[in-house]
C-alpha positions in Angstrom: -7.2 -14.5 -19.2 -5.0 -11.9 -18.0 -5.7 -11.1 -14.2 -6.4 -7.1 -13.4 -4.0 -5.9 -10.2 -3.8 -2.6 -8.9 -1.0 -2.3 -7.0 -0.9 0.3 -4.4 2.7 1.5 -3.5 4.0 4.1 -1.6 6.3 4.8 1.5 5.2 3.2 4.9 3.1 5.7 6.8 2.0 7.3 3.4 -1.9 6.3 3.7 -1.5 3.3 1.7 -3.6 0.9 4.0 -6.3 3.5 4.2 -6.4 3.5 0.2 -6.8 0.2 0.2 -9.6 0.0 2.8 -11.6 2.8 0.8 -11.0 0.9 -2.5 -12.5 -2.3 -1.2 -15.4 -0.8 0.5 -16.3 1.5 -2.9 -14.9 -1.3 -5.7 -16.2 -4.8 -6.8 -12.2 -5.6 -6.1 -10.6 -8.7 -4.0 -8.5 -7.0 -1.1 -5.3 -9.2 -0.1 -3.2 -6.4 1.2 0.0 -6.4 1.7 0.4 -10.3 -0.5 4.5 -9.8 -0.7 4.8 -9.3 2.9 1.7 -12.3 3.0 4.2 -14.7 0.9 7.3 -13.9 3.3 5.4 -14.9 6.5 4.4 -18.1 4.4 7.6 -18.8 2.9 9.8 -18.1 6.5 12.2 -20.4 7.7 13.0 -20.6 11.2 15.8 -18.5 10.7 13.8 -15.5 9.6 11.6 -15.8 12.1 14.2 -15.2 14.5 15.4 -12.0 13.2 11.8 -10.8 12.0 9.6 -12.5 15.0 6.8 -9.9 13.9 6.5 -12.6 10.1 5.3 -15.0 12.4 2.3 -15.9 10.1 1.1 -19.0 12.3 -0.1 -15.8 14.8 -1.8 -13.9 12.4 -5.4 -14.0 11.7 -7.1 -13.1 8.1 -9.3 -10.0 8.0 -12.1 -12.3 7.2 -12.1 -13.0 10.5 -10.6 -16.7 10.1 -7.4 -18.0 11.0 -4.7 -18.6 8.2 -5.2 -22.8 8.4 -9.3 -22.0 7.6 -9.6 -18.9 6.0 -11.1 -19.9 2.0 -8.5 -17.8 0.5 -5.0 -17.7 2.3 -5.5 -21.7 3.7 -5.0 -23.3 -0.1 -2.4 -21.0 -0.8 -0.7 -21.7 2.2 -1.2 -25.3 1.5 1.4 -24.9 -1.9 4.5 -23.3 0.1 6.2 -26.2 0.3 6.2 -27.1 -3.2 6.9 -23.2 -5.1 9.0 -20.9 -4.7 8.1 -17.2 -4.0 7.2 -16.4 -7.5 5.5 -19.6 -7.7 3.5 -19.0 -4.9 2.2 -15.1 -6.2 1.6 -17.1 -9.5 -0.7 -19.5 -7.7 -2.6 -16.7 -5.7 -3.4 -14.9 -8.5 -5.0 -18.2 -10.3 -6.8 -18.7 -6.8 -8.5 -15.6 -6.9 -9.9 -16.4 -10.8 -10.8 -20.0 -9.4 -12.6 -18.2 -6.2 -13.9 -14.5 -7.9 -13.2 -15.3 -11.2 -12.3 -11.8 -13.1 -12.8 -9.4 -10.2 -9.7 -7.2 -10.1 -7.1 -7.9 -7.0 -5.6 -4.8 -4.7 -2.4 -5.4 -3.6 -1.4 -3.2 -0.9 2.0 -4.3 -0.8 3.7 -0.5 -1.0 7.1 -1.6 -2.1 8.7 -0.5 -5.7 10.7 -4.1 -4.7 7.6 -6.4 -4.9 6.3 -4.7 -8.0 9.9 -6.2 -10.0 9.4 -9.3 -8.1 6.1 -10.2 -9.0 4.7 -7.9 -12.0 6.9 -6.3 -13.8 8.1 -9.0 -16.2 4.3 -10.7 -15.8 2.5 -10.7 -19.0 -0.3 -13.1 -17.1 -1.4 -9.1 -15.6 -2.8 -6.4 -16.3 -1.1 -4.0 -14.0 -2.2 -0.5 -13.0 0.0 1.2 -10.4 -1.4 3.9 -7.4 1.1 6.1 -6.1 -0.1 7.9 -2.7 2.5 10.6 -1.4 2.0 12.5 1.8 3.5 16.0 2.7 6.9 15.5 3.5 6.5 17.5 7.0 3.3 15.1 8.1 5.1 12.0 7.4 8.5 13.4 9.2 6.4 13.7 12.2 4.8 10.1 11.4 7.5 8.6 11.0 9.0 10.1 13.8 6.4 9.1 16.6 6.8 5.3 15.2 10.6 5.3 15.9 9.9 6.7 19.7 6.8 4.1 20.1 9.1 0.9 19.0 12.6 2.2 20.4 13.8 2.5 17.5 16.5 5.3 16.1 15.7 8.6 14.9 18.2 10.9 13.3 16.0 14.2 13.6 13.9 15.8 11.5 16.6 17.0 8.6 17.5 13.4 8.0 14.2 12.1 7.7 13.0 15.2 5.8 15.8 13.9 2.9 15.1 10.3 3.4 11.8 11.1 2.4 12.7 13.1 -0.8 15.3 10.3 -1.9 12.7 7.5 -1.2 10.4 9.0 -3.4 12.1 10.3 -6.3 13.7 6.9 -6.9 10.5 5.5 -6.6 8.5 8.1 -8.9 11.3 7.4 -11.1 11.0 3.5 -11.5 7.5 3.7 -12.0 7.9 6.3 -14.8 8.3 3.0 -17.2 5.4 2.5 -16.8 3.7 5.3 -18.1 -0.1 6.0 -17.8 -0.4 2.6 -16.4 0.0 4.7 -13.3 -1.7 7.2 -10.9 0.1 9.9 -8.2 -2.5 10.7 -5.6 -1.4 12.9 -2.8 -2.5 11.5 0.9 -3.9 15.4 1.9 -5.9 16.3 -1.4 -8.0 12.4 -0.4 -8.7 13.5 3.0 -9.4 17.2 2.1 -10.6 16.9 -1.8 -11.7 13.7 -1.5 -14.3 14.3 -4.5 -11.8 15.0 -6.8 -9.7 12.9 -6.1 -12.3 9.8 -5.9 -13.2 11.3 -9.8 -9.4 10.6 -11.1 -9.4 7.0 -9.8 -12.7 6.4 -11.0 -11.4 7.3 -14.3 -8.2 5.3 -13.9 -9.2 2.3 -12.5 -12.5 1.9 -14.3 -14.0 -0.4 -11.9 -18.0 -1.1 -10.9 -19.3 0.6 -7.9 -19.5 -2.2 -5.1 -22.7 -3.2 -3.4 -21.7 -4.0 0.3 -19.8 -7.5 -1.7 -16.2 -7.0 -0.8 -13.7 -9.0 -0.6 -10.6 -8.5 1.7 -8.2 -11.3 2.7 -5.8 -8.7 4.7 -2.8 -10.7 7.0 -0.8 -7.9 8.1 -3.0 -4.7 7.7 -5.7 -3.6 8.7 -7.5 -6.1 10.8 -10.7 -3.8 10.3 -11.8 -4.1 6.8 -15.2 -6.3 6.4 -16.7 -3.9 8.8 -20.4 -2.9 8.6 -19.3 0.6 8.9 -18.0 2.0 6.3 -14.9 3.9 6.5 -15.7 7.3 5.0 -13.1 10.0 6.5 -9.6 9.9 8.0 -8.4 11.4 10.8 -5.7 14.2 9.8 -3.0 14.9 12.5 -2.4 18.4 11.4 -0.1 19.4 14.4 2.8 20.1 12.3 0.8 22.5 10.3 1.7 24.8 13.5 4.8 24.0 14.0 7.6 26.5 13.5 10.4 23.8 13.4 10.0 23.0 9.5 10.4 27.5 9.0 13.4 27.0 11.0 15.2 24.0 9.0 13.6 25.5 5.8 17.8 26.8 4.7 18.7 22.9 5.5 15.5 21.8 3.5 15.1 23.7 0.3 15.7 21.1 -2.1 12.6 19.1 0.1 10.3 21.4 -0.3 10.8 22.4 -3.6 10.4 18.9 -4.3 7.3 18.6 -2.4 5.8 21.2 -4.1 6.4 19.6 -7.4 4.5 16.7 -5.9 1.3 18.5 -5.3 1.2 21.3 -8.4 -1.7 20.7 -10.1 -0.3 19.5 -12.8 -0.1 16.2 -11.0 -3.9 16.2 -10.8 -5.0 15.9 -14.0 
C-alpha cells in the first residue's frame, strides 16, 4: 500500500507551519511536522550538537504533549536510530504511521526542496502531492529581517534579502516543476485574506475527508500549539510594510523582484 504524503514546502517564514496547523485541524491527516529536521535531532552525533545546540532532541517535547522517550509515535521511532540510517529511519516512520493510523494521509511540514530529494522523490512506496506556500516578497523581507535582529544574526539590508528571496524561490518553483500537477502554489496573503478560495483549491487537490475534532499531530520542532481545543481559524497579518515607502524607493534596484512577484500571485496561479 502506497502511503499518501503531502508535503508542505516553502521558504522559512513563508506560513508553512500555519498551513500545516490549519490542515490538521480541517483534515483526517497525521501531522509530524517538520520529520527531516525530526530525523536530524534523532540521528545527531555529539558533534552536531555542538555546532547546532538548538537539534538537541533529548529537550524537545512532542506536540502531543509527551516527551520524545513516551510519546506513541516519535518513542518507537526513536527506538530504530541506532540500527538505520537516515533514509531508513523516514522509511520506518512512514510504516509506523500505517501500523498506528493505518491509511490516513501524513503532512510533512518539512519546507525544504532538499528533504523532498532525500526522502520522496525516488520513493515509489508514496504517493506524493506537493503544497507550495509563497509570501509577498516585501512581507517576508521584513520577516525575515526582524528574525536576524531578534537572534543577532547578520542582515545585509533589504535589497539583498529582497533577491535572496526571488532566487530562493524560482529554483525551488523550478525543481518542483517535475512534478507536475502533483503540486499546488498557494500564496500566504490570498489564505489570510481569500481564505475561501483558497481552502476550495486544496480541497480539490488534496481530496481529503473533513476531520471531526480527530487529529493527529506529532510536531518536535514546530508549533508546540497544535492539539488545542481552539481551533486556529485566522492569522495575524503584519501589514506594516504595506505603508512603507522604502520598497517605492528601492523599486529601480528591485524590478526584476517585483516583476517576479507579480507573476507569483496573477491569477493564473489560482486556478
Amino acid at each position: 500500500m502506497k502511503k499518501k504524503v503531502i508535503y508542505v514546502a516553502g521558504l522559512v517564514r513563508s506560513g508553512t507551519t500555519f498551513l500545516e496547523l490549519m490542515l490538521c485541524q480541517k483534515y483526517l491527516l497525521v501531522g509530524l511536522g517538520e520529520v527531516a529536521q525530526t530525523i536530524d535531532g534523532i540521528k545527531a552525533t555529539a558533534d552536531d550538537l555542538t555546532k547546532r545546540p538548538w537539534l538537541d532532541i533529548s529537550k524537545r517535547k512532542c506536540s502531543c504533549g509527551q516527551s520524545i522517550s513516551e510519546c506513541d509515535y516519535w518513542s518507537d521511532v526513536n527506538n530504530k536510530h541506532s540500527a538505520l540510517d537516515k533514509k531508513g529511519l523516514h522509511q520506518y516512520l512512514l510504516d509506523r504511521s500505517i501500523e498506528l493510523y493505518g491509511n490516513r494521509t501524513i503532512i510533512d511540514s518539512s519546507k525544504d526542496i532538499t528533504a523532498i530529494r532525500d526522502y520522496y522523490e525516488n520513493n515509489s512506496d508514496v504517493d506524493l502531492k506537493i503544497i507550495y506556500i509563497v509570501r509577498d516578497f516585501r512581507s517576508w523581507v521584513e520577516s525575515i529581517r526582524k528574525y536576524l535582529r531578534l537572534n543577532n544574526m547578520p542582515d545585509y539590508g533589504a535589497v539583498y534579502q529582497s533577491y535572496r528571496w526571488m532566487k530562493a524561490n524560482k529554483n525551488n518553483i523550478n525543481y518542483l516543476s517535475r512534478f507536475g500537477d502533483k503540486v499546488l502554489l498557494i500564496q500566504y496573503e490570498k489564505l489570510v485574506f481569500d481564505s475561501a478560495n483558497q481552502w476550495r483549491r486544496m480541497e480539490e487537490f488534496i481530496e481529503e475527508d473533513v476531520n471531526v475534532k480527530t487529529e493527529v499531530v506529532h510536531d518536535v520542532y514546530g508549533s508546540r500549539f497544535k492539539n488545542t481545543d481552539t481551533p486556529l481559524e485566522t492569522v495575524k497579518y503584519d501589514s506594516k510594510w504595506m505603508v512603507n515607502n522604502k520598497y517605492s524607493l528601492i523599486y529601480p534596484f528591485t524590478f526584476p523582484v517585483f516583476a517576479f512577484n507579480a507573476s507569483l500571485y496573477s491569477d493564473t496561479k489560482n486556478g
